[in-house]
C-alpha positions in Angstrom: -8.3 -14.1 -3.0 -5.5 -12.0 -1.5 -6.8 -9.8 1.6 -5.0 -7.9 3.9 -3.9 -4.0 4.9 -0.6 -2.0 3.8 0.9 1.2 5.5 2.5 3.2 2.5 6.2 3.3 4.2 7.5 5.6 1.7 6.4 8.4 -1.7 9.5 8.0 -4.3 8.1 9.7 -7.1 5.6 8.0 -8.9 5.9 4.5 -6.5 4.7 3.6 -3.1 6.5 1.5 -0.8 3.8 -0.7 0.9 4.4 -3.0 3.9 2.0 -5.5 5.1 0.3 -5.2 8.5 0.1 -8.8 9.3 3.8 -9.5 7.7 5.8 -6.7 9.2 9.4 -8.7 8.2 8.4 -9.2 4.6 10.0 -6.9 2.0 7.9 -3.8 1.3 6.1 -4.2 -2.1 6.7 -1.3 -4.7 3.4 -0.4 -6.2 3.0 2.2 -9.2 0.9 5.4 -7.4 -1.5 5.5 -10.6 -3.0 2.1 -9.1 -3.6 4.0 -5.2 -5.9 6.3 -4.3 -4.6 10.1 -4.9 -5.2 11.0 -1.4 -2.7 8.7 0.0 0.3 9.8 2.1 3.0 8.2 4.0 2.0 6.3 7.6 -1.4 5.6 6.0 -3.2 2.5 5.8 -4.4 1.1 2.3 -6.9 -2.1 2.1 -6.3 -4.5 -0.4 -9.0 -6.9 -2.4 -10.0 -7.7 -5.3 -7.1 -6.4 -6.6 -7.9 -2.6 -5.5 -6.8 -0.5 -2.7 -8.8 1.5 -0.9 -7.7 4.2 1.7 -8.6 2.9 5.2 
């Protein structure tokens, strides 16, 4: 199973742009913002497993 952190890059509406810590050069994933925590904003740090993110 997929592990790893995201910082949420960018808030466009109702998608997050998420980039991966340990993959910095990879494309930044587009995530809806009903599947994040409400709390999140941009700079923070979101933990991903089990197919949930959690703020960090």
């Amino acid at each position: 199973m997929l592990t790893c952190d995201y910082i949420v890059e960018k808030i466009d509406g109702d998608y997050a742009h998420l980039r991966r810590t340990d993959l910095p050069d990879e494309e930044p994933k587009l995530v809806a913002r009903a599947l994040l925590p409400a709390e999140i904003t941009e700079g923070c740090t979101l933990h991903y497993e089990m197919m949930q993110y959690t703020l960090k």
